[in-house]
C-alpha positions in Angstrom: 107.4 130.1 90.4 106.0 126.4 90.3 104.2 124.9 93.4 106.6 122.1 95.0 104.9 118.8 93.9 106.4 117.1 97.5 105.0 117.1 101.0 106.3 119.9 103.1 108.6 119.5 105.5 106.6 119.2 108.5 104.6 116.3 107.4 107.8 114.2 107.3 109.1 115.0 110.9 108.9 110.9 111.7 111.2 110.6 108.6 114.3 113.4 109.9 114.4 111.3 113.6 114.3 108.0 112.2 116.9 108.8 109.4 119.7 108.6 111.6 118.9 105.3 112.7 119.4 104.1 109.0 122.2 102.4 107.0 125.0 104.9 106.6 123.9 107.7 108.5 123.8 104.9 111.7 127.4 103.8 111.0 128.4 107.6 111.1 126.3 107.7 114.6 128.3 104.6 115.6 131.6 105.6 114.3 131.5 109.1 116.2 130.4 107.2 119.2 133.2 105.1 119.8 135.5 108.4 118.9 134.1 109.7 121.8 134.9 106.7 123.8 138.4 106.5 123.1 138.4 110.3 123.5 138.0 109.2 127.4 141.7 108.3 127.0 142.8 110.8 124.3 141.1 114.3 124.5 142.5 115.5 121.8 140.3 113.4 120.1 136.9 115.6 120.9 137.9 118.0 118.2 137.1 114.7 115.8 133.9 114.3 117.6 132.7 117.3 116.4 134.8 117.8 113.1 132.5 114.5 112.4 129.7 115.1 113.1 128.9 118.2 111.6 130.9 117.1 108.4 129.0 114.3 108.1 125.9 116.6 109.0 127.2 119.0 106.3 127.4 116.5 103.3 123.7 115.4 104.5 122.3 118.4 104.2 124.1 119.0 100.5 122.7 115.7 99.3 119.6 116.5 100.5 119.3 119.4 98.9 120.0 118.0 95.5 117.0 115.8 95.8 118.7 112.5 97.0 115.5 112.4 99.6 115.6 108.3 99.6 118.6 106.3 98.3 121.7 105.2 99.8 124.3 107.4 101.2 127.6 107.4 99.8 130.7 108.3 101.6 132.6 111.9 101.0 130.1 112.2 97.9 130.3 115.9 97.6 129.4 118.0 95.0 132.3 120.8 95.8 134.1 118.4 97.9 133.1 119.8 101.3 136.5 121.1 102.6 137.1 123.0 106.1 133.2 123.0 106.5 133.2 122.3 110.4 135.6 125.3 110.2 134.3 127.8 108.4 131.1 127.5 110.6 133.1 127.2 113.6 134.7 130.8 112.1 131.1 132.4 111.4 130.1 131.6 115.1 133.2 133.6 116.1 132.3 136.3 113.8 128.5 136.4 115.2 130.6 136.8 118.8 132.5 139.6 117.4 129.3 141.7 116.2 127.2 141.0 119.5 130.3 141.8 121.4 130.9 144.7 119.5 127.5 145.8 119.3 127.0 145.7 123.3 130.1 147.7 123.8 128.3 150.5 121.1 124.4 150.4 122.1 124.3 148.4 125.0 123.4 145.0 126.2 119.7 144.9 124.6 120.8 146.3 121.7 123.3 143.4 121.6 120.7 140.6 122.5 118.6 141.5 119.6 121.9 141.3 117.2 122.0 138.0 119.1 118.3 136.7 118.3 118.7 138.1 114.7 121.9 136.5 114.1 120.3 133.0 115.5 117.2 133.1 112.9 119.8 133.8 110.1 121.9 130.7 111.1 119.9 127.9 109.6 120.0 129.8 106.2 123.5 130.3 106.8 124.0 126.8 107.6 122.1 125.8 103.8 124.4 128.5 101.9 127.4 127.3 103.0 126.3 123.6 102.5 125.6 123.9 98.8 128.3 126.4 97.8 130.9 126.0 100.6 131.5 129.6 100.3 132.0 131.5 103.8 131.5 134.3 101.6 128.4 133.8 100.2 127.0 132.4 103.5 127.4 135.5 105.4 126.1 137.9 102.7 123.1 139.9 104.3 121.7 140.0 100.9 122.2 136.1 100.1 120.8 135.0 103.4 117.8 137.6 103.1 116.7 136.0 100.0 116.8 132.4 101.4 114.7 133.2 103.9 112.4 135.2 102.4 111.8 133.2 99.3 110.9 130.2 101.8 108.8 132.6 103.4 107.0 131.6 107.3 107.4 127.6 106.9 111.5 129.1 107.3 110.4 130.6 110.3 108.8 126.9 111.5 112.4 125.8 110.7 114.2 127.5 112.5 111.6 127.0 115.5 111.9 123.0 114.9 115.6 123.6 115.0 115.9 125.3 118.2 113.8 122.5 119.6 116.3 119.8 118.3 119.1 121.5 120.0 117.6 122.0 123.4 116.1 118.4 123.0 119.7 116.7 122.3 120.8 118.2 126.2 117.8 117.5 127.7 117.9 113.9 126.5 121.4 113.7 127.5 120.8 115.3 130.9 117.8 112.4 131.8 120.0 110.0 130.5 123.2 110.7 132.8 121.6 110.1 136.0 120.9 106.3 134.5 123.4 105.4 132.3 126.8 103.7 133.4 129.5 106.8 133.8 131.8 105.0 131.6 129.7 104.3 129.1 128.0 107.9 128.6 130.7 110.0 126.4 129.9 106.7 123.9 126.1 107.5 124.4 126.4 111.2 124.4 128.8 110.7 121.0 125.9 108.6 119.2 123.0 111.2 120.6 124.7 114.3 119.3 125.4 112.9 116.0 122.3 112.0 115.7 120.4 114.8 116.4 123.2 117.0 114.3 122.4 114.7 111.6 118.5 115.1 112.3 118.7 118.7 112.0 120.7 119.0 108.7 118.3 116.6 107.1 115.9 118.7 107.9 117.6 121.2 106.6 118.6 119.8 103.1 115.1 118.8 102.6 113.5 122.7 103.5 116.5 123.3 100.8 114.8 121.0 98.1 111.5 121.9 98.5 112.2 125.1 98.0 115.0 124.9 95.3 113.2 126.2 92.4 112.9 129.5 94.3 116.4 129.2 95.7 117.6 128.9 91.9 119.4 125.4 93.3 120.6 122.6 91.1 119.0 119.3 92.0 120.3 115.9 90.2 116.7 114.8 90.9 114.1 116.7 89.8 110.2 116.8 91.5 108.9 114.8 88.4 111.7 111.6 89.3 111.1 112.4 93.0 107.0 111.8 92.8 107.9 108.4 91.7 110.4 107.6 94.6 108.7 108.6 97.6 107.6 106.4 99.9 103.5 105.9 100.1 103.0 107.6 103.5 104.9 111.1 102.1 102.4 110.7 98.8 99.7 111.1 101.3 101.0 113.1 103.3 101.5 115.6 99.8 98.0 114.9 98.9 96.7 116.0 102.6 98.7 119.3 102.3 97.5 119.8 98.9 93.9 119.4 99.9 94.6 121.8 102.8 96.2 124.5 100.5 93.5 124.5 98.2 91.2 124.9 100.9 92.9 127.9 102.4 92.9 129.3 99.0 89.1 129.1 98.4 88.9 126.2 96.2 86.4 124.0 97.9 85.3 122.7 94.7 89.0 121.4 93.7 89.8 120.1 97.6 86.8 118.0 97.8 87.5 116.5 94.3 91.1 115.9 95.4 89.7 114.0 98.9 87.2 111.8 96.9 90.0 110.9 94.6 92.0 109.9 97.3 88.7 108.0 98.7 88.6 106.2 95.1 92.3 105.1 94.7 92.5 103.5 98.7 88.6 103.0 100.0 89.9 101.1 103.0 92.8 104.1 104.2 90.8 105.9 106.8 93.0 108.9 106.5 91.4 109.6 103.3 87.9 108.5 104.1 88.0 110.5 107.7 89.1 114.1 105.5 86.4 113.5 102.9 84.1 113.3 106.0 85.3 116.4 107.8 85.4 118.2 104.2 81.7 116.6 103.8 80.9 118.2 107.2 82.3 121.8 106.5 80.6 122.4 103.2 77.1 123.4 102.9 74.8 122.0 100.6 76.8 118.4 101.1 74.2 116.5 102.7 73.4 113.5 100.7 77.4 113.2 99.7 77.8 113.0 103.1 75.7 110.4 104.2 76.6 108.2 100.8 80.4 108.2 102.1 79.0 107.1 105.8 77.4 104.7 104.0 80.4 103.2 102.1 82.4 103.8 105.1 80.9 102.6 108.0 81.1 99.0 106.9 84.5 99.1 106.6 85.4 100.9 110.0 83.1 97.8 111.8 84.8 94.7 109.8 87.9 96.9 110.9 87.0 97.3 114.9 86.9 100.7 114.3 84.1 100.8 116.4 84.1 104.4 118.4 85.3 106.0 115.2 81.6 104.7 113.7 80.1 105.9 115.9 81.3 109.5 115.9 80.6 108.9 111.9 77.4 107.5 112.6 76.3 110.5 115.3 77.2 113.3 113.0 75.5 111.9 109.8 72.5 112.1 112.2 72.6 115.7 112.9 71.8 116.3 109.2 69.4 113.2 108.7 67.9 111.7 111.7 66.9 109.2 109.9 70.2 107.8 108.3 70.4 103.9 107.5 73.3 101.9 106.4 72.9 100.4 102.7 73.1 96.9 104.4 70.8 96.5 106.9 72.9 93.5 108.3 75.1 96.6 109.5 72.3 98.5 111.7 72.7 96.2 114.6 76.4 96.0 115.1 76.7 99.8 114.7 73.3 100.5 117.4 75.8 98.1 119.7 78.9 100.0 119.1 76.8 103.1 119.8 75.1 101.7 122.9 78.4 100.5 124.5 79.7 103.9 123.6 76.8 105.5 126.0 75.7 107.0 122.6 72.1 105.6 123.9 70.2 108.6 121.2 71.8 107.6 118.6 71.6 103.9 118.7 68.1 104.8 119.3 67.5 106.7 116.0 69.1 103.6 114.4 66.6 100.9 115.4 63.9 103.3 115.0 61.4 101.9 112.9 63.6 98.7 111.7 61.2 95.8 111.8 58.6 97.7 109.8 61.8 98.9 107.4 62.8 95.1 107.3 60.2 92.7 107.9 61.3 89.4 108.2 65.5 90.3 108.7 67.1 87.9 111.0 68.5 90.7 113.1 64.9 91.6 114.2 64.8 89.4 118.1 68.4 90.8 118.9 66.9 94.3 118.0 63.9 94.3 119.8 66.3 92.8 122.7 68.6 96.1 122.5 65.6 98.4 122.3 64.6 96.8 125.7 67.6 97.4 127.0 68.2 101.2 125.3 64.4 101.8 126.8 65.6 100.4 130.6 68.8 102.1 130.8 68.6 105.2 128.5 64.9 106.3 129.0 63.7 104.4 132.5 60.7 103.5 130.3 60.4 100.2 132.2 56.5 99.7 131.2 57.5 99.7 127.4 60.8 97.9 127.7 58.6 95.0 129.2 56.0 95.5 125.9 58.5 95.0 123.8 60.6 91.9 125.8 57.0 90.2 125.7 56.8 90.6 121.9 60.1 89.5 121.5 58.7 86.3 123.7 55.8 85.9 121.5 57.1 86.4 117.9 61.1 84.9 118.5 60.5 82.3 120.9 63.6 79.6 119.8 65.7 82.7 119.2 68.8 83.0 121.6 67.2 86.4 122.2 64.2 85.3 123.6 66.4 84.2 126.9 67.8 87.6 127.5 64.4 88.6 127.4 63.4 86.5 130.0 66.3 87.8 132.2 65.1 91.3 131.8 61.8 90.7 132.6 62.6 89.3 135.7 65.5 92.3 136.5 62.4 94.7 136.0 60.2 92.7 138.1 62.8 93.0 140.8 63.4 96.9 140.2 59.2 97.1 140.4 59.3 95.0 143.5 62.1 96.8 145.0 60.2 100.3 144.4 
């Protein structure tokens, strides 16, 4: 049994809601919707509302399943054709009826309600038999639907929880909308909403199907090798993330962290990738010096991008294993002490400017240093006396330097604070 070489299904959630608002699959959403309108005048026609919907949701599902994850739709492109589909579900709901009805009449009502919640966690893997084979048959065979879900294993009990959460969330989208929306023009909104979310759901569906088709002994027409190529960037990610995290849970530290400084090599600016090989860097024992070489390589990039409070978190817990952590450039030491001082992160700005003219002699940052060391001094340790030491040599050394007015400014607010005291 081969490990799927695509991200799970739960790290493309954004993909399932937004797939309905895309090219065909919005045309269906539209089309239903104004069936629904003109229902208003015809009832007869609600029967196509749903016939549509969950045809269209039906043929979906199937296409998904055979690995057709990102092209273009195509119309009534069925492998079997797709007949009576709506129906036959339609017919296995009535026959779930039947067996909690009959059930309660036998061993009572809780017998009957846990039929009911057994039947209900067998109805998404019903729903993916009778999409690829369009067999009633076949998709309400104990035995079929047993090995579905167990060869999926617990992600197909996260289904079938994602699932229930879509169907609930359809009516209670519905029911904040009706309060708002215009009366005539809510059976055309309510048509377009349920399609949609039908068509959400047996997206999600048809891709749980493909992931897992290898197991499932399901024909694809595009296999995981074509697929690798075809995914979108954020889903490659997203795979690598999930691979990193399996290997992890597996014991193979070693293999994750080469995976995350792979990522880190192929896309140095993505702070996705740098922020896991940090985390990883931070788990592991004996990481130490990788760690602060990443912080190094990083932090540069977070402050050119105004990632300032991220830094700063970087910065904060590269200290806790070396107190004495410097950026390769020290051109970068004052702009991160400044993110960390704005951030109230007054200890660890201080750790930073520890030391730096003696570290740097002659670096141009050196007035605006000694300037925030006054300030960290005033308003971090209340060490007034020193703060006005160092403003004074500031004076002395720097005195053309923009700095050297601040300076004068603090002087004069602690000469006030003594006063006032």
């Amino acid at each position: 049994m081969s490990a799927p070489r695509i991200a799970p299904y739960w790290t493309r959630f954004p993909s399932f809601f937004l797939y309905p608002l895309s090219g065909e699959p919005l045309l269906a959403c539209i089309g239903i919707a104004l069936i629904a309108t003109a229902a208003q005048l015809l009832p007869p026609l609600q029967i196509l509302v749903f016939a549509g919907s969950v045809r269209y949701g039906f043929l979906v599902l199937e296409r998904t399943a055979r690995g057709h994850i990102d092209d273009s739709m195509v119309l009534f492109n069925s492998h079997h054709g797709g007949k009576h589909l709506p129906w036959k579900q339609v017919a296995v709901v009535l026959l779930g009826a039947i067996v909690v009805g009959m059930t309660a009449g036998v061993a009572g009502r809780n017998a009957a309600m846990l039929v009911l919640v057994l039947l209900g966690l067998l109805w998404p893997a019903n729903t993916m038999v009778l999409a690829v084979t369009n067999d009633m048959g076949e998709s309400i065979n104990p035995a079929r639907l047993w090995q579905v879900a167990s060869r999926i294993g617990m992600p197909y009990l996260g289904l079938c929880g994602c699932l229930l959460l879509l169907f609930f969330g359809s009516g209670q989208l519905l029911t904040h909308l009706a309060p708002v929306v215009p009366r005539a023009l809510f059976p055309t909104i309510a048509g377009f909403v349920g399609t949609a979310f039908t068509i959400a759901m047996y997206r999600m569906m048809g891709y749980v199907l493909y992931e897992y088709h290898e197991e499932l002994d399901i024909d694809v027409q595009v296999g995981f090798e074509r697929q690798a190529e075809r995914l979108p960037e954020p889903d490659q990610k997203a795979a690598r993330a999930a691979r990193i995290a399996t290997l992890l849970r597996e014991g193979k530290s070693d293999e994750a962290l080469q995976e995350a400084r792979a990522a880190v090599s192929e896309a140095p600016d993505d702070h996705d990738a740098r922020l896991r090989l940090h985390k990883l860097l931070l788990a592991l024992p004996g990481q130490e010096a990788a760690l602060a070489g990443n912080a190094r390589t990083w932090l540069p990039v977070l402050l050119r991008g105004g990632r300032a409070a991220l830094a700063t978190e970087v910065l904060e817990a590269v200290q806790k294993h070396d107190a004495a952590f410097a950026p390769a450039d020290p051109g970068d030491v004052l702009p991160l002490a400044t993110a960390a001082f704005d951030a109230h992160r007054f200890e660890a700005a201080t750790r930073l400017l520890r030391g730096f003219d003696q570290r740097y002699p002659g670096h141009r940052d050196t007035a605006a240093v000694y300037l925030l060391g006054a300030r960290l001094l005033i308003e971090h340790r209340r060490d007034e006396a020193q703060a006005e030491r160092v403003l004074a040599a500031l004076r002395s050394r720097f005195p053309d330097h923009p700095a050297s007015g601040e300076a004068e400014k603090l002087l004069g607010l602690i000469a006030r604070l003594r006063a006032a005291n």
